[in-house]
The first five atom37 places (N, CA, C, CB, O) and aatype in JSON, in Angstrom:
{
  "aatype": [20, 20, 20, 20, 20, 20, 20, 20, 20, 20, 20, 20, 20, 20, 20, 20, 20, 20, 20, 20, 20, 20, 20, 20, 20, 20, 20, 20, 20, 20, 20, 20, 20, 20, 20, 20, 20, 20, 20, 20, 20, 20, 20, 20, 20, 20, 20, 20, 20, 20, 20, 20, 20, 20, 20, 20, 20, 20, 20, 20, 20, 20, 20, 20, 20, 20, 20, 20, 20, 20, 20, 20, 20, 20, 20, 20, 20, 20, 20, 20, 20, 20, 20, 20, 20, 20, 20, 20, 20, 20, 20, 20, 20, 20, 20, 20, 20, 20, 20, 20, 20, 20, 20, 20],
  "atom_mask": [
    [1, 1, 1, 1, 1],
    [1, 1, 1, 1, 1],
    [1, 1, 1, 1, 1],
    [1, 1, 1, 1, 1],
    [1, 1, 1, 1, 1],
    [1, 1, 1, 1, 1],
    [1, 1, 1, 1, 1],
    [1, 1, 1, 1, 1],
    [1, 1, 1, 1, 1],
    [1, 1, 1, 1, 1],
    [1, 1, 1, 1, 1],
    [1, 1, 1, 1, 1],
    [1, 1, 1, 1, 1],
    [1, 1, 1, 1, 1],
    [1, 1, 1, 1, 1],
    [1, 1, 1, 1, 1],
    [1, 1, 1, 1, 1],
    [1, 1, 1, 1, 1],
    [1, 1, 1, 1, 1],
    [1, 1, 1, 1, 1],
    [1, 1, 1, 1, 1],
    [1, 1, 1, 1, 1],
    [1, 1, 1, 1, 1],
    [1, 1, 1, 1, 1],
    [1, 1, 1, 1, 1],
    [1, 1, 1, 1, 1],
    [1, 1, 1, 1, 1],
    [1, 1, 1, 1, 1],
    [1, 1, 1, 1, 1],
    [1, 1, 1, 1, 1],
    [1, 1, 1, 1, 1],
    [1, 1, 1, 1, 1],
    [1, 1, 1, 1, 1],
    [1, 1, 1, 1, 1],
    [1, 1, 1, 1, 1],
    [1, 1, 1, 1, 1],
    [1, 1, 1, 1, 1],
    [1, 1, 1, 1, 1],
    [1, 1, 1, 1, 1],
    [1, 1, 1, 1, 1],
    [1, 1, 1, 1, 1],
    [1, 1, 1, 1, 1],
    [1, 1, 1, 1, 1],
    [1, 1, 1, 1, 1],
    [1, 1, 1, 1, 1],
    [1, 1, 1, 1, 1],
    [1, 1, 1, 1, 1],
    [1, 1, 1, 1, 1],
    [1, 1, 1, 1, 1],
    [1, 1, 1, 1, 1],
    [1, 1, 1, 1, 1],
    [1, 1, 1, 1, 1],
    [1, 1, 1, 1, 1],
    [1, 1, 1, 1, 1],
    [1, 1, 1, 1, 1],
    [1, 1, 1, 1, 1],
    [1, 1, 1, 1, 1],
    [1, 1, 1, 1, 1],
    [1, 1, 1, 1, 1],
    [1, 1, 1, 1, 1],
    [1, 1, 1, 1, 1],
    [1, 1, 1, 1, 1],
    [1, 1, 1, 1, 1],
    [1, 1, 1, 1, 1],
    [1, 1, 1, 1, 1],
    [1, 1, 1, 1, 1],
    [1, 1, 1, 1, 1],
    [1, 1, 1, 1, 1],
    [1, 1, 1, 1, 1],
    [1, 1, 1, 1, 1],
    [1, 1, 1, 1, 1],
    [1, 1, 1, 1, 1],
    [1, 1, 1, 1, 1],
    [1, 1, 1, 1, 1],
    [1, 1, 1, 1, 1],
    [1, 1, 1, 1, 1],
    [1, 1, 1, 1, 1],
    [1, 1, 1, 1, 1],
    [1, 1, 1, 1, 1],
    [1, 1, 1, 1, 1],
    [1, 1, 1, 1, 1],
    [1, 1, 1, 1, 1],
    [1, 1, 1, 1, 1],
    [1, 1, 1, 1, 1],
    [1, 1, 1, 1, 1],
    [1, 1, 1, 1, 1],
    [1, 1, 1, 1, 1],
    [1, 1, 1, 1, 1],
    [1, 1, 1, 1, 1],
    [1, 1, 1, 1, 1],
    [1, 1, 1, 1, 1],
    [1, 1, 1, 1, 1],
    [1, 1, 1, 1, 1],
    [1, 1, 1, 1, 1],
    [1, 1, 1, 1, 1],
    [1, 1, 1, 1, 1],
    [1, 1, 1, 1, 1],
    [1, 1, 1, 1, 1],
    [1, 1, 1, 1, 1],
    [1, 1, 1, 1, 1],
    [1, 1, 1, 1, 1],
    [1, 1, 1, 1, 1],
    [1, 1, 1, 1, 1],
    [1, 1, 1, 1, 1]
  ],
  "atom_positions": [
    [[-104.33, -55.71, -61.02], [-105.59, -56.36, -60.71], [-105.33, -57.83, -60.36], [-106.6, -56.23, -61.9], [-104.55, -58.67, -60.82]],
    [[-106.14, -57.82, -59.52], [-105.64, -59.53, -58.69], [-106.76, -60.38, -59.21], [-105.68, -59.66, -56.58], [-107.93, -60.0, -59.16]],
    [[-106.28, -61.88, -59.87], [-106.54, -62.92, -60.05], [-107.64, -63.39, -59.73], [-105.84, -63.43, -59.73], [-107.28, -63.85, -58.64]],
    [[-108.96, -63.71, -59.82], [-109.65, -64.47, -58.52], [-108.94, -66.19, -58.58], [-111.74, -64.48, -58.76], [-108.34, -66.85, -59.43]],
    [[-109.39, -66.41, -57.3], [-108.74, -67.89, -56.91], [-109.59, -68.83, -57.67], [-108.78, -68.31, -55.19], [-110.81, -68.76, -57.81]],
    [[-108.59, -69.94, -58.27], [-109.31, -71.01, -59.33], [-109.42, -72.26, -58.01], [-108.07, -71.56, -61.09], [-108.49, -72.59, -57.27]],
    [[-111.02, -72.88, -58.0], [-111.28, -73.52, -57.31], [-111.19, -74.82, -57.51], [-112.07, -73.18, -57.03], [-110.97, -75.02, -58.7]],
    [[-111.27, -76.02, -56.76], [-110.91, -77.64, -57.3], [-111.38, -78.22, -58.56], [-111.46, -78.67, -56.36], [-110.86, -79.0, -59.36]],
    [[-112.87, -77.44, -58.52], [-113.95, -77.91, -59.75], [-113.31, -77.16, -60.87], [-115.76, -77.42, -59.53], [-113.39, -77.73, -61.96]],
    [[-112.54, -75.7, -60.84], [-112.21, -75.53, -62.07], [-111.06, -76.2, -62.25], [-112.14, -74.29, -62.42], [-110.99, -76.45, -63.46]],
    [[-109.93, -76.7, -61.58], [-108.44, -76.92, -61.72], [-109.07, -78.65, -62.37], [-107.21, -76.72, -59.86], [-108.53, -78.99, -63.42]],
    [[-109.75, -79.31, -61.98], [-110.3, -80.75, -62.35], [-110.91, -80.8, -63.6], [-111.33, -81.28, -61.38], [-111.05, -81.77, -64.34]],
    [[-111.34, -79.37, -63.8], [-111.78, -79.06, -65.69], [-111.04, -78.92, -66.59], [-112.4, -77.91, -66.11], [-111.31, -79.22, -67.76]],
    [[-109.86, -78.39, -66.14], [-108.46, -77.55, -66.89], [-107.91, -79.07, -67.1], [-107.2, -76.18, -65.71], [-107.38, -79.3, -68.18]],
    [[-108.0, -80.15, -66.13], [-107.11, -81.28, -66.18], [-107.69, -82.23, -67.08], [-106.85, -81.89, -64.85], [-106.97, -82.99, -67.74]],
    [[-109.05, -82.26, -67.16], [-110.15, -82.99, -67.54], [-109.55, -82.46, -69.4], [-111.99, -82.36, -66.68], [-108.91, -83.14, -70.19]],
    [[-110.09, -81.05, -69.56], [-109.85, -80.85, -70.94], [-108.21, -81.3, -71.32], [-110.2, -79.21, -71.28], [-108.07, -81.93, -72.37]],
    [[-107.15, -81.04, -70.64], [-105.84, -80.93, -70.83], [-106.05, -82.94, -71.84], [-104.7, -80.57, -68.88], [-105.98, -83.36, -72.99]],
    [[-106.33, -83.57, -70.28], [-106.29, -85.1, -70.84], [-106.92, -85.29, -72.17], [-107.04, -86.1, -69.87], [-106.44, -86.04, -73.02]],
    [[-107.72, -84.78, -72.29], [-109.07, -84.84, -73.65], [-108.41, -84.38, -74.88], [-110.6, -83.64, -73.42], [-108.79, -84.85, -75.95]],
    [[-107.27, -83.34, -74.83], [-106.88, -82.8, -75.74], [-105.89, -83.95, -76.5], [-106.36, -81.52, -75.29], [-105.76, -84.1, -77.71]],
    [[-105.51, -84.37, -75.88], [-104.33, -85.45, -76.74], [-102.65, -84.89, -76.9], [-104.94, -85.62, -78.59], [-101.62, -85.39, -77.34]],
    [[-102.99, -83.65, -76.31], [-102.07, -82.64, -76.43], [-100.09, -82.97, -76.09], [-102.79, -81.57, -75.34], [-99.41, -82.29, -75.31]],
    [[-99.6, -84.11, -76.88], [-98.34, -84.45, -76.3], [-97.35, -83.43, -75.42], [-97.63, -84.89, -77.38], [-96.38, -83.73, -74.73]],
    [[-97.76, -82.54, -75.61], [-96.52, -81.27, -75.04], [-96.78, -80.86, -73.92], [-96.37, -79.87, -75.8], [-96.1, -80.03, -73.32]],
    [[-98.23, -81.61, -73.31], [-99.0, -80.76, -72.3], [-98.17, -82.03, -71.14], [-101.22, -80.61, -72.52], [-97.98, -83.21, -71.42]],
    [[-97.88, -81.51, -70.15], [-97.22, -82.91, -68.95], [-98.5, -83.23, -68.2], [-95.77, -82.35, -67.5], [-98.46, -84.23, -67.48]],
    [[-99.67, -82.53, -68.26], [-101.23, -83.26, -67.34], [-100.9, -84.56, -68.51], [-103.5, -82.08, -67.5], [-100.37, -85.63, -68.2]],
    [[-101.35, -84.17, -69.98], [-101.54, -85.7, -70.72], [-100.59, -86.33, -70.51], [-101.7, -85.84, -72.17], [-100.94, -87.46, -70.19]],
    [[-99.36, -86.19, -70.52], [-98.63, -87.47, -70.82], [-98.76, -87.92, -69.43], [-97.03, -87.38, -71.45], [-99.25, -89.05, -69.46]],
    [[-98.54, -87.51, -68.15], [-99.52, -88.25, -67.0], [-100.46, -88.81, -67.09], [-99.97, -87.69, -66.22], [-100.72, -89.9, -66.6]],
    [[-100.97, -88.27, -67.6], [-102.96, -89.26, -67.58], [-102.5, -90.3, -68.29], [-104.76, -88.45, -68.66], [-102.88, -91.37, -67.8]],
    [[-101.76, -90.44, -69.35], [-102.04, -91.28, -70.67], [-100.28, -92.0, -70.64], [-102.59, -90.02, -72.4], [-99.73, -92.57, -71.58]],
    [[-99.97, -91.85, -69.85], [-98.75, -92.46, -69.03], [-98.73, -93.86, -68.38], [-98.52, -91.59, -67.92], [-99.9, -94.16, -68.62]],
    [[-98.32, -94.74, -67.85], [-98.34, -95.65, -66.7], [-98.74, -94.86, -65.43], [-96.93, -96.34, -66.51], [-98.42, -93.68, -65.28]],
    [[-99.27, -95.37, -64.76], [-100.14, -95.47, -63.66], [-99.6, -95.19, -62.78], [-100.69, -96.48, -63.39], [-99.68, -94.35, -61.88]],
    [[-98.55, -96.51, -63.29], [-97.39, -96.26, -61.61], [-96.64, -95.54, -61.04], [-96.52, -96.86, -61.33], [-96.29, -95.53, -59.86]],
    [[-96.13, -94.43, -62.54], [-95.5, -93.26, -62.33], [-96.7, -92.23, -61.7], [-94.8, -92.77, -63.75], [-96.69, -91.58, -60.66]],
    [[-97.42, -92.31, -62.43], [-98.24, -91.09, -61.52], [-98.71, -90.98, -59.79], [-99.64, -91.04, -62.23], [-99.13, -90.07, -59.07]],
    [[-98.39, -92.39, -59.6], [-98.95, -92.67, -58.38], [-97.67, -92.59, -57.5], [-99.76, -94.06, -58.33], [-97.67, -92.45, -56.28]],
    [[-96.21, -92.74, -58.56], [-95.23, -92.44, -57.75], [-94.54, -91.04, -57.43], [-94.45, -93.16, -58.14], [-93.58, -90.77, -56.71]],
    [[-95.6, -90.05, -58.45], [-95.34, -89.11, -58.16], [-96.05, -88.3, -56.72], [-95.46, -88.68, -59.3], [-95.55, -87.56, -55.87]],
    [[-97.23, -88.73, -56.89], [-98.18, -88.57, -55.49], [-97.43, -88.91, -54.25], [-99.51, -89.59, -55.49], [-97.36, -88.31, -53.18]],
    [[-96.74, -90.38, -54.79], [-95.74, -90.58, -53.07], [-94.97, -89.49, -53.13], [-94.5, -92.08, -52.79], [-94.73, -88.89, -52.08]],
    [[-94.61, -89.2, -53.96], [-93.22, -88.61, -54.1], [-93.59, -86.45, -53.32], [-92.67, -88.83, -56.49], [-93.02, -85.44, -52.92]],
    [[-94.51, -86.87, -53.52], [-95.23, -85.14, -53.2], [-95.79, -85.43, -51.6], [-97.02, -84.58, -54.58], [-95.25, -84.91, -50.62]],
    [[-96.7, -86.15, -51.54], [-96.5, -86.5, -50.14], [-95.66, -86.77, -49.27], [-96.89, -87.14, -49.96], [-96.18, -87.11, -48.22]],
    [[-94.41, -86.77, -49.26], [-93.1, -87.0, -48.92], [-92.75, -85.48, -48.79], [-92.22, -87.93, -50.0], [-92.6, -85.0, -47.66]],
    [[-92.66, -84.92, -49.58], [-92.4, -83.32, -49.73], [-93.14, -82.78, -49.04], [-92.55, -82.67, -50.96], [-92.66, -81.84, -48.4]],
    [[-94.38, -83.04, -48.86], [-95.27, -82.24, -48.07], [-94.99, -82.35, -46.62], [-96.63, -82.6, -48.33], [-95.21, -81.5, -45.76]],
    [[-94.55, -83.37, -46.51], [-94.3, -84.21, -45.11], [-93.05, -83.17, -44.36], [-93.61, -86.16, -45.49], [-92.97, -82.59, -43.28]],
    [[-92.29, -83.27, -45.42], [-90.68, -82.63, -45.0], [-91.09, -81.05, -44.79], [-89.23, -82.82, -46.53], [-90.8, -80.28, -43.87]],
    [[-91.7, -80.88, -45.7], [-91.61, -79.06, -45.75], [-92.7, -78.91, -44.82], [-91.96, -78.09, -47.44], [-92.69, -77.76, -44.4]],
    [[-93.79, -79.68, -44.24], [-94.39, -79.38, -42.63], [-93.38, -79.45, -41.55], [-95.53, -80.49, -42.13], [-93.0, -78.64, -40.7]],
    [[-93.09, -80.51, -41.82], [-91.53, -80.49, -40.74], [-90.75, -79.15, -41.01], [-90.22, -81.94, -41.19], [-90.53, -78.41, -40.04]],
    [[-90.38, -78.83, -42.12], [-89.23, -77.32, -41.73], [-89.92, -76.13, -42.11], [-87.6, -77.21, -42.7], [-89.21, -75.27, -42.63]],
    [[-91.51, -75.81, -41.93], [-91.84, -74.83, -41.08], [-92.11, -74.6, -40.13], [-92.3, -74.44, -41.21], [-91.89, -73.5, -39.62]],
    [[-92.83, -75.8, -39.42], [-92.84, -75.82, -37.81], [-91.51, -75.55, -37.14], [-93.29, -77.22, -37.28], [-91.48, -75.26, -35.94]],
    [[-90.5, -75.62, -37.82], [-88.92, -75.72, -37.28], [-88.92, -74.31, -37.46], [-87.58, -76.7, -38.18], [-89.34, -73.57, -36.57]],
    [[-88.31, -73.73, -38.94], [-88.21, -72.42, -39.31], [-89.47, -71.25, -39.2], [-87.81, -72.57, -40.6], [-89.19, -70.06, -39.02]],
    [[-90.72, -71.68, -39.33], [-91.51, -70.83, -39.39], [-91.22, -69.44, -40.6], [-91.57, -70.53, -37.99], [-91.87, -68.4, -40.67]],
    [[-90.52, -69.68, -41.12], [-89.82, -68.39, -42.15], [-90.96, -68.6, -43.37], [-87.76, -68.72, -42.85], [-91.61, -69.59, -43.68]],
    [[-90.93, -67.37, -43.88], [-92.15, -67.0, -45.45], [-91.3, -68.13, -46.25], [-92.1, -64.84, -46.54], [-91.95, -69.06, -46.72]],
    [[-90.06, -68.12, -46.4], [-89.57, -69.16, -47.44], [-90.37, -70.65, -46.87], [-87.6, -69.26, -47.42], [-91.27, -71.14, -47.56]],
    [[-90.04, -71.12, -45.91], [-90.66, -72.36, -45.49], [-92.13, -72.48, -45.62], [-90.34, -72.61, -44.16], [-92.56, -73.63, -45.66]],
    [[-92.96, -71.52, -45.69], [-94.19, -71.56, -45.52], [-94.52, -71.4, -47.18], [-94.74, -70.45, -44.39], [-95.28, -72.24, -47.66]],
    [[-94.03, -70.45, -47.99], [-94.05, -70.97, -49.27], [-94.04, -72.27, -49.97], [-93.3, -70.55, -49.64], [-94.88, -72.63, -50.8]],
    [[-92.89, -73.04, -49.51], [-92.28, -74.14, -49.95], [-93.12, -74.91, -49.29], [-90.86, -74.33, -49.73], [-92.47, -75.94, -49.1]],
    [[-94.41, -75.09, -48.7], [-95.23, -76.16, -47.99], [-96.57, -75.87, -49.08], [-95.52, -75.84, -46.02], [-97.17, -76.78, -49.66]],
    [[-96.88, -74.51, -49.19], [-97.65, -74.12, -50.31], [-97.75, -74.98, -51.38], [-97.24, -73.01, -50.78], [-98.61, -75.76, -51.79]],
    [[-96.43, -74.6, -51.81], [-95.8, -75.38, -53.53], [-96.13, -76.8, -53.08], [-93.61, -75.22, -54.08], [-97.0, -77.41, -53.71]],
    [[-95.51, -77.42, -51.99], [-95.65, -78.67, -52.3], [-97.36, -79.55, -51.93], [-94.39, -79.25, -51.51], [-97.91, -80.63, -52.12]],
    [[-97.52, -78.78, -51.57], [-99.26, -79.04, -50.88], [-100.16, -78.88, -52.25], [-99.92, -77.52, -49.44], [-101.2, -79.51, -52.43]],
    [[-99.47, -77.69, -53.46], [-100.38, -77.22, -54.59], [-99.87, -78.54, -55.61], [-100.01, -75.37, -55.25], [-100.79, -78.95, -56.32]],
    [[-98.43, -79.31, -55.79], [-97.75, -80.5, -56.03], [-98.88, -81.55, -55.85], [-96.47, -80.69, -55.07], [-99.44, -81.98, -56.86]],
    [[-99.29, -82.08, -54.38], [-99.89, -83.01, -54.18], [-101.53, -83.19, -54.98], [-99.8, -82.97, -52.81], [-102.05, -84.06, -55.68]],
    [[-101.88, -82.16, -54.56], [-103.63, -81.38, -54.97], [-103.21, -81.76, -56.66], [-103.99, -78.91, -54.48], [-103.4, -82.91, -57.05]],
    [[-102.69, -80.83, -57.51], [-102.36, -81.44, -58.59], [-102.19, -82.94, -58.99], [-101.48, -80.95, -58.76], [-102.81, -83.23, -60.02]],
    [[-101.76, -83.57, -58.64], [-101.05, -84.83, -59.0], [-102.11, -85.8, -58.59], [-99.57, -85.07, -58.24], [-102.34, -86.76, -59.32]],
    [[-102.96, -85.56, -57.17], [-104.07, -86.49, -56.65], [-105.36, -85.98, -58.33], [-104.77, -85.81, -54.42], [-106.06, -86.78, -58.95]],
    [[-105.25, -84.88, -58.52], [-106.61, -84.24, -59.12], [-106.53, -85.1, -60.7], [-106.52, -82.13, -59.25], [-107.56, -85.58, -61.18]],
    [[-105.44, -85.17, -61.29], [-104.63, -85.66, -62.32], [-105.37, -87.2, -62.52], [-102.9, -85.64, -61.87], [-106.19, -87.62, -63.34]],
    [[-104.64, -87.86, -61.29], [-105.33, -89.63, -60.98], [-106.29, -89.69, -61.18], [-105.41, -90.35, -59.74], [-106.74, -90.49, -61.99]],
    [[-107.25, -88.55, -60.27], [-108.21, -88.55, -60.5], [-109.0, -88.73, -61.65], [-108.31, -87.92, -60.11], [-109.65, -89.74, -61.92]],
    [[-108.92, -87.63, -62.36], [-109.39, -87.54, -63.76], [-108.82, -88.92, -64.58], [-108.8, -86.05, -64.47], [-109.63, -89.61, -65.18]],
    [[-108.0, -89.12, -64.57], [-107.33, -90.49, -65.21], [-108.32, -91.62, -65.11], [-105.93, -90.98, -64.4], [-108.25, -92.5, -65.97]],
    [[-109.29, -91.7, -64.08], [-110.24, -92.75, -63.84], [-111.25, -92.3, -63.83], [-110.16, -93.46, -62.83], [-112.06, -93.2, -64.03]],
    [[-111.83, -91.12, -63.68], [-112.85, -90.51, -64.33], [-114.09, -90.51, -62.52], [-113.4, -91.7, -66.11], [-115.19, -90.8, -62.06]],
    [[-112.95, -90.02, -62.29], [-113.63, -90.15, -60.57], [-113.82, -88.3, -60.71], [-112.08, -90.99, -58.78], [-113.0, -87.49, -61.15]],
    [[-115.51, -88.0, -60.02], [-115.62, -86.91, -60.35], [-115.53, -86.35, -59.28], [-116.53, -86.66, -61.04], [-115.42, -87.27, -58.46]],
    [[-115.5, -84.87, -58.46], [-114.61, -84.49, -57.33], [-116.44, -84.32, -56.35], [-113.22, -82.64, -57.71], [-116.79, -83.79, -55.3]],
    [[-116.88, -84.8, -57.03], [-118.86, -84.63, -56.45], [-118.18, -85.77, -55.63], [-120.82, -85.08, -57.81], [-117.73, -85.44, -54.53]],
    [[-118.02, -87.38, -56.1], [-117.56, -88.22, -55.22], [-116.55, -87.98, -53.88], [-117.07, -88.99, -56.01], [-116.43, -88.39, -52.73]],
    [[-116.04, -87.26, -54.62], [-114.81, -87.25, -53.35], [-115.6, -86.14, -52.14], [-112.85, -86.39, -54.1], [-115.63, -86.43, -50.94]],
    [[-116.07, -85.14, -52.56], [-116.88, -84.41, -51.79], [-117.97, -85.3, -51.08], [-117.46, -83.36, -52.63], [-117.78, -85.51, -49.88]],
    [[-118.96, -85.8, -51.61], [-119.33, -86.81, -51.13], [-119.11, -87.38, -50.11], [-119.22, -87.35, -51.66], [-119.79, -87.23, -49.1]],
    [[-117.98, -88.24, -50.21], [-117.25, -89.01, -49.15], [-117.05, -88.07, -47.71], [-115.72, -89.46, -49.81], [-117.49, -88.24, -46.58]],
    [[-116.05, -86.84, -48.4], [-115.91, -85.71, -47.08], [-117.21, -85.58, -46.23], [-115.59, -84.07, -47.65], [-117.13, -85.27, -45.04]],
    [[-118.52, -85.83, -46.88], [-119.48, -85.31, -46.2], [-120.35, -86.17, -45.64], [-120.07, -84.52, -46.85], [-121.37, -85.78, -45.08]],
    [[-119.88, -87.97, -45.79], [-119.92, -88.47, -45.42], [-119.45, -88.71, -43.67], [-119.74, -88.76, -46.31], [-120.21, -88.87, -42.72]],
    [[-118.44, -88.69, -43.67], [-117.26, -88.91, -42.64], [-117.72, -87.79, -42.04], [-115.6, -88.96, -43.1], [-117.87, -87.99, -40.83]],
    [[-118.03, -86.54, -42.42], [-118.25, -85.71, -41.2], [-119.67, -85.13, -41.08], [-117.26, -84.56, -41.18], [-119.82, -83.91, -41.18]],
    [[-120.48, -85.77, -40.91], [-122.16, -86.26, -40.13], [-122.4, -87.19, -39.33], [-123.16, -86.71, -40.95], [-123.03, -88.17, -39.71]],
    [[-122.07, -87.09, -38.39], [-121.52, -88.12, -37.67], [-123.23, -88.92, -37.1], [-120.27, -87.36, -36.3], [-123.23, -89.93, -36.39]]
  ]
}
């Protein structure tokens, strides 16, 4: 039996409670409750990845390459969603904004 797909609003709840918990063992908290700068250097650091692994599927086009753009695209989404919550920015805002920019 297949999974249903967990959507932004739930993955931003899971992160939301994770931070709330205090939970040292959990790696969302010690991100949230971390320096800043690491987390934000992890975001470069995933955007960079994302960057490369668009580059070598357009090249390869192979299921491995197209996986590995997945992972790092699900990397970024994570790590932005993380910050997020860290400042208590709720994803209504960020939606928001999207729906801003495109009503032209």
């Amino acid at each position: 039996m297949k999974k249903s797909q967990i959507n932004f609003e739930e993955l931003y709840s899971i992160i939301s409670a994770k931070i709330a918990s205090h939970d040292e063992k959990s790696y969302t908290n010690k991100l949230a409750k971390g320096d800043v700068a690491r987390l934000v250097q992890k975001i470069g650091e995933e955007g960079v990845e994302v960057t490369i692994a668009g580059l070598l599927h357009d090249k390869n086009n192979s299921e491995k390459s197209r996986q590995n753009l997945i992972n790092e695209v699900c990397d970024l989404f994570y790590h932005s969603l993380v910050l997020l919550a860290k400042n208590q920015i709720n994803l209504s805002e960020v939606f928001e904004e999207f729906n801003k920019r495109n009503n032209h």
